[in-house]
SERO-4910 file (N, C-alpha, C, O; in steps of 0.05 Angstrom, whole numbers):
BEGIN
 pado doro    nc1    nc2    nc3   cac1   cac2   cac3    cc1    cc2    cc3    oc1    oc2    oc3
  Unk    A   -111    104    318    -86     99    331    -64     95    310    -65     80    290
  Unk    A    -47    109    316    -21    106    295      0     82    303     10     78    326
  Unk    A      4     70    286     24     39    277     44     48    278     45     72    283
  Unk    A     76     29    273     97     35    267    112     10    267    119     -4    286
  Unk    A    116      6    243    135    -25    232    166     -3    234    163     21    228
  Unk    A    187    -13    240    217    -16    244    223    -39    233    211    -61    235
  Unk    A    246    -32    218    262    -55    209    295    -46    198    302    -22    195
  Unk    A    313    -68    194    332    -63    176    330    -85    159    318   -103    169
  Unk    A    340    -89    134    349   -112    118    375   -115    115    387    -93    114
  Unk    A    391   -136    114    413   -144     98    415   -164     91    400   -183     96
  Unk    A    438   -166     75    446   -195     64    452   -204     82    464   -195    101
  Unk    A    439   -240     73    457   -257     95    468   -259     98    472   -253    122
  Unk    A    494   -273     79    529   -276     77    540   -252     89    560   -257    101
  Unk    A    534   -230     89    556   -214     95    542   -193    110    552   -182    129
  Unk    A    523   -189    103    508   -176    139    513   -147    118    503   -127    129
  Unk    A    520   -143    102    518   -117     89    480   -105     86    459   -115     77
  Unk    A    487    -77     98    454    -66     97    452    -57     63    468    -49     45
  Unk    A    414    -65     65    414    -66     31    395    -46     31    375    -45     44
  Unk    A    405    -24      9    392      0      2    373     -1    -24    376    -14    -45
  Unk    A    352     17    -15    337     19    -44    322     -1    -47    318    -10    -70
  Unk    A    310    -13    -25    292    -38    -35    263    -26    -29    260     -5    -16
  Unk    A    240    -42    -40    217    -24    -31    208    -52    -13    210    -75    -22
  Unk    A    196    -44     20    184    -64     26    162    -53     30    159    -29     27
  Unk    A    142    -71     40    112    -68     36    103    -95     60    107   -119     62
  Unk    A     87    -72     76     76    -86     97     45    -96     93     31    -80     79
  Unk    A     33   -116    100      8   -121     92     -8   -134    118      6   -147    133
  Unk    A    -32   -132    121    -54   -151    137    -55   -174    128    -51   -176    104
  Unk    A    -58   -194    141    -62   -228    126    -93   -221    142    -98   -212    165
  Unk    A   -114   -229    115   -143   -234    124   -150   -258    117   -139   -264     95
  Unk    A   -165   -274    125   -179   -289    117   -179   -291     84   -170   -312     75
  Unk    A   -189   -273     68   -195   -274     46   -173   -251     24   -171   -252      0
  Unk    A   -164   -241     35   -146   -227     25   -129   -213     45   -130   -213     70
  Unk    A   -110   -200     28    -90   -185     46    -92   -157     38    -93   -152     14
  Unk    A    -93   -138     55    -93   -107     59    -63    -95     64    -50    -95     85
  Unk    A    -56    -85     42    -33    -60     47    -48    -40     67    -71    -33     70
  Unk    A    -15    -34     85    -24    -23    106     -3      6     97     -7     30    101
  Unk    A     18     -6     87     35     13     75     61     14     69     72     17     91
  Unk    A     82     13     47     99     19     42    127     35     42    120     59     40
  Unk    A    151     33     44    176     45     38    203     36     36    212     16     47
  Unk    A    222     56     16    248     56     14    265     44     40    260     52     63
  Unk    A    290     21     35    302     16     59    322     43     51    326     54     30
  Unk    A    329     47     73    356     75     61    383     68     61    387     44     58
  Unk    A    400     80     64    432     75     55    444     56     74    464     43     67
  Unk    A    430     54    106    439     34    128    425     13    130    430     -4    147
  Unk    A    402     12    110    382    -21    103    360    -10    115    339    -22    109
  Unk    A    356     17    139    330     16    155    306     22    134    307     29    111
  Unk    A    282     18    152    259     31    136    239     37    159    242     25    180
  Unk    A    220     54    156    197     60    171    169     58    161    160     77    147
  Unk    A    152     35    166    127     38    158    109     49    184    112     39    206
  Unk    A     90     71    178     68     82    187     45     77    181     45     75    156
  Unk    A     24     72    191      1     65    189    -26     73    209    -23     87    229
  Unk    A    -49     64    201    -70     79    217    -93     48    228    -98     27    214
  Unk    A   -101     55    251   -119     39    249   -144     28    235   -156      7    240
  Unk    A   -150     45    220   -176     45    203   -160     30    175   -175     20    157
  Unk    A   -130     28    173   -120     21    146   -130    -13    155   -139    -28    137
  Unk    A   -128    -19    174   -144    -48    172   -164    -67    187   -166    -92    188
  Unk    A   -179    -48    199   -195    -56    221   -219    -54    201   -229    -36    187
  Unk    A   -225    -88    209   -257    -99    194   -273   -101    223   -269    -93    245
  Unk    A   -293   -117    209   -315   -125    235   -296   -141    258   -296   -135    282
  Unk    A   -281   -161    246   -277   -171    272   -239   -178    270   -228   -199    273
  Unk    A   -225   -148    264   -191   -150    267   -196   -132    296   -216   -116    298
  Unk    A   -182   -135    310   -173   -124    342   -138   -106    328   -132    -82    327
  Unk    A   -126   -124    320   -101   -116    313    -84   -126    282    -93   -148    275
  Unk    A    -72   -120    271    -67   -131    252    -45   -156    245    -23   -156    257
  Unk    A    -50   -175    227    -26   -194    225    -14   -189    211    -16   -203    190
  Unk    A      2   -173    211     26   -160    190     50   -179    187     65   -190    203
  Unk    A     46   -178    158     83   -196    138     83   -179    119     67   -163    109
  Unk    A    112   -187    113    120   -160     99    129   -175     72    130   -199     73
  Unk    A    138   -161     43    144   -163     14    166   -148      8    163   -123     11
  Unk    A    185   -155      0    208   -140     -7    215   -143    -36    214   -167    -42
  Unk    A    222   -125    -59    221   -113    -85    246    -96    -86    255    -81    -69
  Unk    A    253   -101   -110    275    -81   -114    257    -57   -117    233    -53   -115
  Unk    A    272    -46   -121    256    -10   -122    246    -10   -156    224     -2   -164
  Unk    A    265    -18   -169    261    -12   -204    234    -40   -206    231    -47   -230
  Unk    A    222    -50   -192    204    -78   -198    179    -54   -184    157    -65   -183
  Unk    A    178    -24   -173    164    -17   -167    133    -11   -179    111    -16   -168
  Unk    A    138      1   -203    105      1   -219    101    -28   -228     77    -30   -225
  Unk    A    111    -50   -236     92    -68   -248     91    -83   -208     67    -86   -201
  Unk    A    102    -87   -197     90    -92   -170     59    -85   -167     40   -100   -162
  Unk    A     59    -62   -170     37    -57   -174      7    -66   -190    -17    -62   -184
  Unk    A     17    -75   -206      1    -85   -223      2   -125   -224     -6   -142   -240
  Unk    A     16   -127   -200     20   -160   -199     33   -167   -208     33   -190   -200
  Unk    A     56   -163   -231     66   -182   -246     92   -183   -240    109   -189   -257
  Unk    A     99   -175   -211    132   -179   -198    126   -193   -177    111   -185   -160
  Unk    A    142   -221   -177    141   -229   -148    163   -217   -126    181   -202   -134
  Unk    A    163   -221   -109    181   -208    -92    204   -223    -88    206   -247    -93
  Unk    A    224   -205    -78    250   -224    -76    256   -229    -50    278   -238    -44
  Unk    A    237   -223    -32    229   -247      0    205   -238     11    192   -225     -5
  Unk    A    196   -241     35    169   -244     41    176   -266     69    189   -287     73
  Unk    A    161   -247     86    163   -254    120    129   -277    118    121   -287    139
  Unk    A    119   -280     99     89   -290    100     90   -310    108     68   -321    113
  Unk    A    120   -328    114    117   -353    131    115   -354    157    113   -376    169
  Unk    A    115   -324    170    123   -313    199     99   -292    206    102   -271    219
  Unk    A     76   -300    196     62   -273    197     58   -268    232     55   -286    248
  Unk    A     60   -241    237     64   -225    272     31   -226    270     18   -208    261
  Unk    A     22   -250    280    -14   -247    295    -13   -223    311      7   -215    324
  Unk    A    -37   -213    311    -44   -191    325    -26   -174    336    -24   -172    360
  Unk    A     -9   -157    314     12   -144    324      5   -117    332    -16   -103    329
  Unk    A     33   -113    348     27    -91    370     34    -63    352     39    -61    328
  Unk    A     32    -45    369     32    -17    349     63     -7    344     74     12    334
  Unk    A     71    -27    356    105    -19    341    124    -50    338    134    -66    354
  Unk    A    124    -50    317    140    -85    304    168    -74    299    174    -53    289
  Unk    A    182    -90    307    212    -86    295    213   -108    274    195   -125    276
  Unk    A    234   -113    250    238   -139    235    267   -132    226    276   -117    209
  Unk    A    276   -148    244    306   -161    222    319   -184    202    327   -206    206
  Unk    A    319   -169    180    303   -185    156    340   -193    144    359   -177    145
  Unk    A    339   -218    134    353   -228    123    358   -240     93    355   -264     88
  Unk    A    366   -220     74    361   -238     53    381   -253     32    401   -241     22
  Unk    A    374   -277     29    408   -291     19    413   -282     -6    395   -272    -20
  Unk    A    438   -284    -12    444   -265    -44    441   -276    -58    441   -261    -77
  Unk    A    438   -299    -66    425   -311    -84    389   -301    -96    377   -308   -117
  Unk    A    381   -287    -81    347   -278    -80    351   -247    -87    332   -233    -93
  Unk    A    384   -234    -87    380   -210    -96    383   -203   -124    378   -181   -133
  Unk    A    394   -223   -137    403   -228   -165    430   -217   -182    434   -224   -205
***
């Protein structure tokens, strides 16, 4: 079954949409967290993550608890390698057993964009 995260980002103060960020959607498991999948916000802040059911179905997930990680775009390869933290993160809000299409309107204060 095919997923679909929706979102826009902007700044808080000014509600301006923020381009070029990479966010990154993930499973919260028990023991770790599973990328489900990644992308670019574009020139109006939106982004589209796609995903599959097999990207996180264990013995016993029904649906996934997806929170999301937001990165500038240039923090993209060492992201990878762990050594960027992100410049916000929905992980205080994780969506239990989310449905196959999430919207998120994400807020981030400018102080966190640098």
């Amino acid at each position: 079954m095919r997923h679909r995260i929706l979102g826009i980002v902007r700044e808080k103060e000014s509600g301006k949409p923020l381009s070029g960020l990479l966010v990154c959607a993930y499973d919260k498991d028990l023991f770790r967290s599973d990328l489900l999948g990644k992308n670019l916000t574009g020139p109006d802040g939106k982004f589209t993550i796609e995903y599959e059911s097999k990207d996180y179905q264990e013995l016993i997930d029904r649906n996934p608890d997806v929170y999301l990680k937001i990165y500038r775009d240039t923090d993209a390869k060492d992201m990878e390698k762990k050594r960027v933290k992100p410049i916000f993160t929905t992980k205080e809000a994780i969506r239990y057993s989310a449905s196959s299409s999430e919207k998120f309107y994400i807020e981030i204060p400018r102080e966190k964009l640098g």
